[in-house]
Every structure is written in structure tokens, then in C-alpha cells.
N, C-alpha and C positions, 0 to 999 in steps of 0.2 A: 561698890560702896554707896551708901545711903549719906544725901549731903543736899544741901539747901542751895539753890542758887538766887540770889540779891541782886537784882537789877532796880538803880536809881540814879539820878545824875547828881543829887543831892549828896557830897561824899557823909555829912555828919551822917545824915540819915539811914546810908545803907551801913556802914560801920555801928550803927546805934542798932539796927534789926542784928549785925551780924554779932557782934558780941553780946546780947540779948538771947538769940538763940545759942552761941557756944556755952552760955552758962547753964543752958539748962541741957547739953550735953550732946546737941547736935553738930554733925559737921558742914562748916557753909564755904561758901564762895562768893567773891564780890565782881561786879560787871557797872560801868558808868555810865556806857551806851551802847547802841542796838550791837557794832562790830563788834566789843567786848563781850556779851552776851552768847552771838551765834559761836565765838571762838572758843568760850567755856562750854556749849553743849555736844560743838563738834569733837571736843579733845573727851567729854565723858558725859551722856543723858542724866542729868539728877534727879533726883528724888520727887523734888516738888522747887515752884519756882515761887519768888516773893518779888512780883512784875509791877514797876509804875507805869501809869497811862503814859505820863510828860517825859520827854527822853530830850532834853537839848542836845545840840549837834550829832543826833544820830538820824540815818535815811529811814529808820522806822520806830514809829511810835509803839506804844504798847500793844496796842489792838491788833496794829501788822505782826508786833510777835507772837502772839497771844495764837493770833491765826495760823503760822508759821509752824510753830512747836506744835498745836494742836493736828495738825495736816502731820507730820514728821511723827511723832511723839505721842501719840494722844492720850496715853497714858500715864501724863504727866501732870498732876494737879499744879492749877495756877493761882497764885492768890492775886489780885489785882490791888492796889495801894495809889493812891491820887489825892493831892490837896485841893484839889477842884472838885471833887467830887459830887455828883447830882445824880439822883433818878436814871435820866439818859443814859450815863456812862454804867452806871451798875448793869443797867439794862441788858445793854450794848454787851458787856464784857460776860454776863452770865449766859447771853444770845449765843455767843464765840465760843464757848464754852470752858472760863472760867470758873473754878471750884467757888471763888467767894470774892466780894468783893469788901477792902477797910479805907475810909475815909481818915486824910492824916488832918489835925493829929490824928495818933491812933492810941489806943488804950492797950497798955503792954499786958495785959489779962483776957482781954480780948481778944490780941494778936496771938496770944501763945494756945489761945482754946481752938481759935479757925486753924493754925498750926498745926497744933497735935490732932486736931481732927482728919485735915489734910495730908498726913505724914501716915496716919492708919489706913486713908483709901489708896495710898501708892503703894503701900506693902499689901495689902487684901488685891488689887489690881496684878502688882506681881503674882503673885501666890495665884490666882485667878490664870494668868496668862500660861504659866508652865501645866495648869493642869490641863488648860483646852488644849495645851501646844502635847504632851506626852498622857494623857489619861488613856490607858489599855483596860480598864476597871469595865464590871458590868454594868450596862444600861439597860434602863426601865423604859418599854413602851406599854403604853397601858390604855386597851377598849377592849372594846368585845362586839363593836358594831362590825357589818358587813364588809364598810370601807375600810375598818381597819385590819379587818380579819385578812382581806383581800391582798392588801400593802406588807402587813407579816408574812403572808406568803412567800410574796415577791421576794423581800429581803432576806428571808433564810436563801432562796433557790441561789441568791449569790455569794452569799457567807462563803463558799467553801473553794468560790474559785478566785482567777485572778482579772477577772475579769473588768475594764473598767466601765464605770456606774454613772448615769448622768441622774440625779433629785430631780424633780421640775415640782412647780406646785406655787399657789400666792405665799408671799411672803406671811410670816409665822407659823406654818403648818409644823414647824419640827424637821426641816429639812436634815441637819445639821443631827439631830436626836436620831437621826435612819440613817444617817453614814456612823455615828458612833456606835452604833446597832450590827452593823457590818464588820466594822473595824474587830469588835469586842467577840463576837461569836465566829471569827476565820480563827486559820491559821497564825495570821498575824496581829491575835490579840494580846500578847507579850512585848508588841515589838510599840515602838511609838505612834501618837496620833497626832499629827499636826494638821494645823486647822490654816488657811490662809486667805484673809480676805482681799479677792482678786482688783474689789476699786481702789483702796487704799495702797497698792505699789505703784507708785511711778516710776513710768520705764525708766529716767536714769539712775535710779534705787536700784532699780528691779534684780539687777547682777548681784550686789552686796547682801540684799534682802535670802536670795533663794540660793545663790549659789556659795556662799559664804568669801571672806577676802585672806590672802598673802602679806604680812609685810616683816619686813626685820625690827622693828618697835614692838607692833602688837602679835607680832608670831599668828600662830592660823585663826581665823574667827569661821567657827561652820555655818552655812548656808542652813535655812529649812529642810531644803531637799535633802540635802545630808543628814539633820534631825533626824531626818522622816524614814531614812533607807532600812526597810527590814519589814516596815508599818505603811503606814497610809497616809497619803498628803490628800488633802480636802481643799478642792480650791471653793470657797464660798461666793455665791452671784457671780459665776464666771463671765455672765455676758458682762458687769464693769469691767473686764480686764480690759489697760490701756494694748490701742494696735501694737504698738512697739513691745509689748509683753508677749502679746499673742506670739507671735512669730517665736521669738525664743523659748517660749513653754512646749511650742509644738518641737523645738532641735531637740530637747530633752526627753519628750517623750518619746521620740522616735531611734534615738540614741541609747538613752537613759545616761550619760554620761557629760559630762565639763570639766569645765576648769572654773578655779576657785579667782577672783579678781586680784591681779599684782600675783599670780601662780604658774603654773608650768605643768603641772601634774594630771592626766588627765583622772576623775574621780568618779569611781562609775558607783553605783544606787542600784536597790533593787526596792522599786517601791511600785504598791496599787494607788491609783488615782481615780479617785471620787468627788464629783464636782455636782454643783447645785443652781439651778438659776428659778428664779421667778417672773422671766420675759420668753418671749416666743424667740429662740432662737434662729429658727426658718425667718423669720422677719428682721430677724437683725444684720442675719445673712443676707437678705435682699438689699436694704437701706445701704448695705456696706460697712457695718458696724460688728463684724465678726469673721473671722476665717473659716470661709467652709471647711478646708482641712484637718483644720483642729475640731472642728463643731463634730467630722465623722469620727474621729479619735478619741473625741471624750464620752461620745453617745452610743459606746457599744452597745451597754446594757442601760436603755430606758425605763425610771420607773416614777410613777405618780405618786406625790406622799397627797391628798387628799384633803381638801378646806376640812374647817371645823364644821360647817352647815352642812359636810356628808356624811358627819358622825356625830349627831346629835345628842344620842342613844350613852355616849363618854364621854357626853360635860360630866356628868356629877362625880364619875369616878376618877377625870383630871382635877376637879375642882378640889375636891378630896387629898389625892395627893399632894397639891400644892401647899394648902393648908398644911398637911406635916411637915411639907420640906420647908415651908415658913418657922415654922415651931422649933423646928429641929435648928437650921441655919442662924438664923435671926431672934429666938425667942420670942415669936409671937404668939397667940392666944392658940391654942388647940380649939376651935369651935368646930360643931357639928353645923347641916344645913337644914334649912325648915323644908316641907315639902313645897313652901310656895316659892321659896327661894329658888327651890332644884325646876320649880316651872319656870321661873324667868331666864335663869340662866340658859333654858332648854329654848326659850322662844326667842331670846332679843340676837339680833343683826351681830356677826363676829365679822367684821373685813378684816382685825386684827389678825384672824384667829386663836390659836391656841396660847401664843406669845400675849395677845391681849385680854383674852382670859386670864392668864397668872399674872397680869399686871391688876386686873380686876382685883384677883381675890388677894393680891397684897394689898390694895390698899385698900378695902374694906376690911383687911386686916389692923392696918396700922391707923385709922381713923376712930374702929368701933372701939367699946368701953367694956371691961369684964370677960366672960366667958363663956357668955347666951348663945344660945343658937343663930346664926346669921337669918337675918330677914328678906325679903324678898324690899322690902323699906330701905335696906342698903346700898341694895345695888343701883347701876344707873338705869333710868327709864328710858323708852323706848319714844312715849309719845315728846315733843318738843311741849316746852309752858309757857304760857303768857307770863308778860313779867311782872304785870299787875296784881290777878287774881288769880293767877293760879291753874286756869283751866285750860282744857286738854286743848290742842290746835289740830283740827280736821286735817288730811293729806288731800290735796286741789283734787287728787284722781278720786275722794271718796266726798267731799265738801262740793264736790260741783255737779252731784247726781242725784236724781230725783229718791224720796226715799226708800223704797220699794228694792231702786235699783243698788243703791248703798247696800241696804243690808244683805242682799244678794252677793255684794260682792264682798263684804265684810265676813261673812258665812262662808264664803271663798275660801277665802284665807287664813281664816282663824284655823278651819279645819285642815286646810293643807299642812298648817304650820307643825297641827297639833301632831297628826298624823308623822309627818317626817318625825317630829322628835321621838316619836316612838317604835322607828324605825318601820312604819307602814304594820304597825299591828293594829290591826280594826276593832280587838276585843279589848284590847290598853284606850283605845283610846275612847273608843265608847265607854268606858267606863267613867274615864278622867273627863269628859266634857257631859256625863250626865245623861244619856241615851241609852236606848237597848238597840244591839247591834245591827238587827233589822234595819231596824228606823234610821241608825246612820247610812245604811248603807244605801238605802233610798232618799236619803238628804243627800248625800254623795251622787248618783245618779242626777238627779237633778240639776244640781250645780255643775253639770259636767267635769266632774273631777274622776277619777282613774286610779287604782293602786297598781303595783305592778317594778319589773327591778327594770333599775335605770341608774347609770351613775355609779355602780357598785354596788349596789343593794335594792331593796323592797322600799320604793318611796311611793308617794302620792304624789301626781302632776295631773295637769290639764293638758289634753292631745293639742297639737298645731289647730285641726280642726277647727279646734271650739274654741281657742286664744284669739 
């Protein structure tokens, strides 16, 4: 059931929001302090919460719930409400990740817009949550660089078995996009895909979460694992898994079987297990921070999903996609990219990667004006600015070298960059930087730079040697 929860110590006040919102047709619930509050989400999660900061006679204030439900909950929008209200506390409460913060009084046209605004990201959040939790549908990977040609390999050669799969790679490469990649092209692309994020269970959760619970009130509630039996459970950044989880994730996979919590029955699964980290495992293992056991059990099959900067060659054809699925989802502008656009995005810095990319091109989406071709003037720059005038600030490694040697190393770089982006073709790139290819290639010598595969494909590097 979709229903409001009202937490305020104030009783006119929450009565005043609650008959407020049932006029205009939603269903609420009222809570006076913190005990009141944890007892109405423990007996049912609501929809969205209308949270004051100031709670008299309750052991937590707003902020400690705010934290609480979010930790629990996180997909519960909060609205925060305060007669004290200041900058700080806004601050504070959008920091904790509050949906919005209304200073009382409040404006009952105000209250009912951050409302109904808030009430649409909890249903879009649901609707979001069943499709990452059961999506069998086909997934789109999309290059044509070396690196990724290299990684589609990988991923078909295990499509067909049952093998389980360990992601490794920095965070945003699309880990998650190469297990639904697998999930969708097996055998068990009919069956469910549940996705589960291994930092957010706490091991005393952790039973109710995965293995689902018993009782004679609420009759069975299924676990994920159980979701998942037939398909594939994805445990995401397994090195967060709490120690206390470890251990019991490892009885299940060696099992494949439990019991449900307040149950009797044992329930056995047939599920492939695909997991993802972006930390060195082997080191977590050392420090003490992982179960060897598990770490061999879930790393049968190793595979590299590969940074953005190894496949440079499919920015413009992710950037591309993105742009539709903006247009399509959200109704954003269908823009094309200018060619100097499609340079910057090919040269500047992703530690993001792929994930920071489609965060780029939404909101050079959602910033620009019409339906012009995207700029290379849009996107973010690379060099840092003065906050005066404007102008460019030197790197200490190129600002602190005689000129000579600057542009030698300028020339370094520029062409290594250019080179990689064009996945080490010599005749692209000579072209694009204004040379005939001889002549780069004897610029190249010079500078001691080198083409040659490394990394998965055809790049340009500088041997140890000459570094």
C-alpha cells in the first residue's frame, strides 16, 4: 500500500499535514516521536516520510532518523519540516539524503508540490527496483574498440555455462551491464535477475534480506535467493560484503539450500552466481577483510570489464546512445555531437568512467537550450581556471620546465592521447593533428613514444626505458 508517514511532536501540526494530504486522496499515518515512528515502519516501509528535525522526548532526533531509514530503507523519500529552520539544517538533512527540505510555517501549495513530486520518485524508485531485481529482457553493449571486442568475447564463452563469474574493473566501467549481458544471452534469460548490493546488507538483516522469513501473521515473505532460483543472483562490490554475511553466503553456495527465518523447511535454489568488485581481492584477503574461501568460489571464471581510457575509440558511439535513451526515457533534446565535441570527449580524464560519461551527457543535456548540435563549449574542461581572469593554470610537471623541455613533453602527450583515442591508428591520427604520416612517425621516434598492443589492443606508450 502507498501511504505517507508524519512524524512531528507537534500533534495540531502533524494532524494538519495529515488531513491535508487525505484530502487530496492519499493514505497517511501519524507518529509523535522517534519510538512511534520506528513502530509504524517496522509494522509496514511507507511510501515517503513527512520527518521533523525537533522530536521532544524521543532518543532521536530527525537527522538520526533520516540516517536510520536511509541505512534501512533508502528508497524512501524524506521530506524534512523544521520551525527552526536555517541553511545548516537544510544542508545537513539534503547531505543525509533527504528528498527536500520545508521550513514551517509551510505553504500548503508548496507542501503539496515537494509532495507529489516526492510520491512520483517512490513509485519510479519501485518500478526501478522490480526491474533491476527480475529484468530477463535483452541488453545492449555497445564498441567496437579492441578492449571491448576482447570482453564480448569473454562474456559469450560463458553465456552458455553454469559457471560462476567474478566482474573486476574501476568502478563505473558497466560491471553490472556484463552480468545482465550473461544473464540475458544463457539459458536462463527467461528466469529472474536479481541484483544485490553486498555493502548495504547487514549481517543481522542479512537472513530476512536473502533468505526470505516464516511467521503466522505475515504467512511466507521470499528471500532474493529464492527470487532469483531458476536465474541469477548478482552480488554487486562483493568485497563490501559484511564478515558475518560472508560466511553464510559461502553455506549457501556450497549447499544451495536454507531455511527461511521463523521456518522449518529446508528450500533448496538453483541459481548461477555472478559477482563484481572494483578492489583487489588478493589484498583484502591479506589485510583480513575477505574469506579466501568464498574469494575461490566466486572467482571461477575471471573476467576484466575494462576502464573507459581502453576504449576510447566508443565514447562517441556511448555518448550517442545515451543521448537516445535520454530522449526516449526523460524527454530530452535528441542532439547530434560536433566533431570537436566528439574530440574532447575522446581526450579529457574518465576516473568516472562510463557511468560519468552518461552522467556528463545528461546534464549537458538538461542545462543546454534547443536542439543544436552539442559543443565541445559544453562539456567540462580539462585545464583548471583562474578565478580572476580566466586563464589557463600550468601543471607544476610542465610550469616548472625550461621551454624547450615543456614542449617536448607537451608533444609527449598530446600525441600519445591523440593516438590512444584513435585506438593507435597512425593514418587517423596524422590526419587529425595535421601531419603526413611519415613526419609523425619520425615525431614519434623522437619523443620516444612506441605503438604497439598493450592492455588489450593497438595503443601508444613510452617503453620503461625511456620513462
Amino acid at each position: 500500500m502507498s501511504d505517507i508517514l508524519i512524524v512531528d511532536d507537534e500533534q495540531d501540526i502533524r494532524e494538519l499535514i495529515g488531513d491535508i494530504l487525505k484530502d487530496e486522496g492519499y493514505e497517511t499515518r501519524l507518529a509523535a516521536n522517534s519510538d512511534g515512528c520506528m513502530a509504524e515502519i517496522a509494522a509496514s516501509v511507507p511510501s515517503l516520510m513527512v520527518l521533523d528535525i525537533w522530536l521532544k522526548d524521543s532518543h532521536m532526533d530527525g537527522i538520526d532518523i533520516l540516517k536510520h531509514v536511509k541505512r534501512e530503507h533508502p528508497e524512501v523519500p524524506i521530506i524534512i519540516i523544521s520551525g527552526h529552520g536555517n541553511i545548516e539544517i537544510a544542508v545537513a538533512a539534503i547531505k543525509q539524503g533527504a528528498y527536500d527540505f520545508i521550513e514551517k510555517p509551510f505553504n500548503i501549495d508548496q507542501l503539496m508540490v515537494v509532495v507529489g513530486r516526492a510520491m512520483e520518485t517512490s513509485r519510479l524508485r519501485q518500478e526501478n527496483s522490480a526491474l533491476r531485481r527480475k529484468d530477463g529482457g535483452e541488453v545492449d553493449m555497445i564498441g567496437s574498440s579492441a578492449a571491448f571486442k576482447q570482453l564480448k568475447s569473454n562474456l559469450e564463452k560463458v553465456t552458455k555455462s553454469n559457471g560462476r563469474v567474478m566482474l573486476t574493473g574501476p568502478a563505473g566501467v558497466g560491471k553490472e551491464v556484463a552480468a545482465r549481458y550473461i544473464h540475458s544471452h544463457s539459458d536462463r534469460g527467461a528466469f529472474p535477475f536479481v541484483s544485490v548490493s553486498a555493502a548495504t546488507i547487514e549481517p543481522d538483516r542479512m537472513e530476512e534480506v536473502l533468505f526470505g522469513r516464516e511467521s503466522s501473521e505475515q504467512g511466507i515473505e521470499k528471500g532474493l535467493l529464492e527470487e532469483a532460483s531458476g536465474g541469477v543472483i548478482y552480488f554487486d562490490e562483493v568485497a563490501d560484503m559484511p564478515a558475518g554475511t560472508q560466511s553464510k553466503i559461502l553455506r549457501v553456495l556450497v549447499d544451495q539450500r536454507f531455511t527461511r527465518v521463523g521456518g522449518s523447511e529446508k528450500i533448496t535454489v538453483d541459481l548461477r552466481v555472478i559477482s563484481s568488485t572494483s578492489r583487489d581481492l588478493e589484498t583484502e584477503i591479506a589485510a583480513g577483510n575477505f574469506r579466501e574461501e568464498l574469494y575461490h568460489r566466486l572467482n571461477v571464471v575471471p573476467i576484466e570489464v575494462p576502464a573507459l581510457e581502453k576504449r576510447r575509440e566508443d565514447i562517441p558511439v556511448l555518448a550517442e546512445a545515451f543521448i537516445a535513451q535520454f530522449n526516449k526515457t526523460q524527454g530530452l533534446p535528441l542532439r547530434k555531437l560536433t566533431d570537436d565535441a566528439v574530440a574532447m570527449l575522446q581526450t579529457l580524464a574518465w576516473p568516472g568512467n562510463v557511468r560519468q560519461l552518461k552522467n556528463v551527457i545528461e546534464r549537458v543535456l538538461i542545462l543546454g537550450e534547443g536542439t543544436a548540435a552539442i559543443t565541445a563549449d559544453e562539456l567540462p574542461e580539462q585545464a583548471e581556471k583562474g578565478e580572476d581572469d580566466g586563464r589557463s593554470i600550468l601543471s607544476p610537471s610542465i610550469a616548472t620546465l625550461p621551454l624547450r623541455e615543456a614542449r617536448e613533453l607537451f608533444e609527449r602527450e598530446y600525441l600519445l592521447t591523440q593516438i590512444n583515442r584513435f585506438g593507435g591508428n597512425i593514418s587517423r591520427t596524422a590526419s587529425f593533428v595535421g601531419m603526413e604520416r611519415s613526419a609523425l612517425h619520425r615525431k614519434l621516434k623522437s619523443l620516444g613514444v612506441v605503438t604497439g598492443h598493450k592492455s588489450g589492443g593497438r595503443v601508444a606508450y613510452i617503453p620503461e626505458d625511456v620513462e
